[in-house]
Every structure is written in C-alpha cells, then in structure tokens.
C-alpha positions as CSV (number, residue, x, y, z in Angstrom):
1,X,59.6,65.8,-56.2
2,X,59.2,62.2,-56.7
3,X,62.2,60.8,-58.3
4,X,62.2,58.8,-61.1
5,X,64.4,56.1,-62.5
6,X,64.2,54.2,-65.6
7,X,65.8,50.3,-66.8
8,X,65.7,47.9,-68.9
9,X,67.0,49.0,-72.0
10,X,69.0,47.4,-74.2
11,X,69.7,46.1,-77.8
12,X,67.5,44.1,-79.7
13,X,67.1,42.4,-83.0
14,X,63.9,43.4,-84.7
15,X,61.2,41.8,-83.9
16,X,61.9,40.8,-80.6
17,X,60.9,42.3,-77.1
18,X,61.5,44.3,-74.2
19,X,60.0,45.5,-71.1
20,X,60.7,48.7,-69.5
21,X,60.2,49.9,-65.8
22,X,59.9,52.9,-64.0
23,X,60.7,52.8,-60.6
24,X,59.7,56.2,-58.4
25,X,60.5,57.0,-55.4
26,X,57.4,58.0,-53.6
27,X,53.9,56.8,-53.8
28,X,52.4,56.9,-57.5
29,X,49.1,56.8,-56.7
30,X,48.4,60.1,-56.5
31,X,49.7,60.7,-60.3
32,X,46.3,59.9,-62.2
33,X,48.2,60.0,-65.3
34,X,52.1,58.3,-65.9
35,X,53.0,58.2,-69.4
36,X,56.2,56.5,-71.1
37,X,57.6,59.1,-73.7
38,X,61.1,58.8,-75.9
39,X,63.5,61.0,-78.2
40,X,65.2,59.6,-81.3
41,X,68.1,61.3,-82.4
42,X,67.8,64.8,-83.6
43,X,63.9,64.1,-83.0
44,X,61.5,65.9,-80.4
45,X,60.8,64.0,-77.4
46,X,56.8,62.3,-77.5
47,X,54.7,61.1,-75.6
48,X,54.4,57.0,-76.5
49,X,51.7,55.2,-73.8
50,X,49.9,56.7,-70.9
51,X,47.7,55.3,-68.0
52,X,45.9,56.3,-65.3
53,X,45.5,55.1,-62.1
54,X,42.8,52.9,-62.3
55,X,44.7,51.4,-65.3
56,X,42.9,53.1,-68.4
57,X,45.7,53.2,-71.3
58,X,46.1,55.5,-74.5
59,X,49.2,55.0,-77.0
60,X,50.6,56.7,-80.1
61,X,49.7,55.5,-83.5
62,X,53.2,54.1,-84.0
63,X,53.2,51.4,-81.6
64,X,49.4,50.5,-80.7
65,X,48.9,47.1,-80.5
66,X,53.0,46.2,-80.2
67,X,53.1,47.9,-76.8
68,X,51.3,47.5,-73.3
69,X,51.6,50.2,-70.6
70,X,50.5,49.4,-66.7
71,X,51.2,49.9,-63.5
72,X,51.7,49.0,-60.2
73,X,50.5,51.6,-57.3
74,X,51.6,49.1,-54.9
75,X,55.2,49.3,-56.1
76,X,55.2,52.7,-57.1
77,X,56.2,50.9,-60.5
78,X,55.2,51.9,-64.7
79,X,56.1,49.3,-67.0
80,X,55.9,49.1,-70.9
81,X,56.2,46.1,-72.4
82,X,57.5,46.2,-76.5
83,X,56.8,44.0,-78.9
84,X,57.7,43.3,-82.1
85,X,60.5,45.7,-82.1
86,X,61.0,48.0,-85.1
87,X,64.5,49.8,-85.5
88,X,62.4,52.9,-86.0
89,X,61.7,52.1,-82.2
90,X,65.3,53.2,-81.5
91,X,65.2,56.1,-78.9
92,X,65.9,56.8,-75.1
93,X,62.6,56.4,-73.2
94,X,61.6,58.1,-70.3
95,X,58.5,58.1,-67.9
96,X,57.3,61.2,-66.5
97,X,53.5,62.2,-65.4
98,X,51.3,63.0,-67.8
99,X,50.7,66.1,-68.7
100,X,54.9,66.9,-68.2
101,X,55.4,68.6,-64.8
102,X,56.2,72.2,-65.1
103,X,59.5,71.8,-63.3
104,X,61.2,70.4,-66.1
105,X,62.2,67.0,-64.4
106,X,62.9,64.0,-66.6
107,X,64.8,60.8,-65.3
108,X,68.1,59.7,-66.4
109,X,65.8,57.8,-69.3
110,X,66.8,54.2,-70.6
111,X,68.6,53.4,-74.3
112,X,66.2,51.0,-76.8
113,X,68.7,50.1,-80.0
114,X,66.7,47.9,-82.3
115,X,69.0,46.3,-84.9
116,X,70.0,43.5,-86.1
C-alpha cells in the first residue's frame, strides 16, 4: 500500500493561487491513473483533475482551465496547481489513484479556504 501524503494548503484570497502536492511513498509509476479529488462541507467527495502516466490530463467542469494537474514519476510526486481561486473552491483535497482503490485508503488530505 503506497502511502500518500498531501500539502500545501492554505488560505487564499480569491483570485489568487496555490499549488498542491502529493508526495507517495513508493514508486508512482506503476499508477497509470492519479487523480486529485476534494469534499466541501456536507458535500460528496469528487473527483477534480486526473493524469496518467505519460501525462494525459482530464478535469471537472468547475475548474478547467484554472487548474493544471502533472506529475513527476521521478519523484513519486502529483501536483495541482489552482488558479484564480473561487471560494466555491473551498474543500479538503486529496490525491488517490484513479479509479479509488478498493481498500478504502485516502491520505490525511490538505485544507483549501478561499476568502477574502
């Protein structure tokens, strides 16, 4: 079970930026698909961003084209860098293989709070 650990959080004014990372700790490469995901309060968890290995990206309709998924196989590292922040981004964010492992694992996750 590769173990998965999540940073760079934080709170934001909106508009502004962040950039998450995902730090595992065994090799990534084998995970064709990683995928950031987040829960707002009383909301279901969702998928956000995903990429596979060779760096092919898909995101939600809620933040194309304000956020950027990639990875580094090298450093067993998943990054997604926000933009233009909305508060409506406001959620703990995790990053988990996609599809969701059947063993229930998720990371300790990191805290967005977009406000100003």
């Amino acid at each position: 079970q590769v173990q998965l650990v999540e940073s760079g959080g934080g709170l934001v004014q909106p508009g502004g930026s962040l950039r998450l990372s995902c730090a595992a700790s065994g090799s990534i490469f084998s995970i064709v698909v990683m995928g950031w995901y987040r829960q707002a309060p009383g909301k279901q968890r969702e998928l956000v961003a995903r990429v596979t290995n060779v760096g092919s990206t898909n995101y939600a309709d809620s933040v194309k084209g304000r956020f950027i998924i990639f990875r580094n196989n090298a450093k067993d590292t998943v990054y997604l860098q926000m933009n233009s922040l909305k508060p409506e981004d406001t959620a703990v964010y995790y990053c988990n293989p996609w599809p969701v492992p059947g063993n229930g694992y998720w990371g300790q996750g990191t805290q967005v709070t977009v406000s100003s």
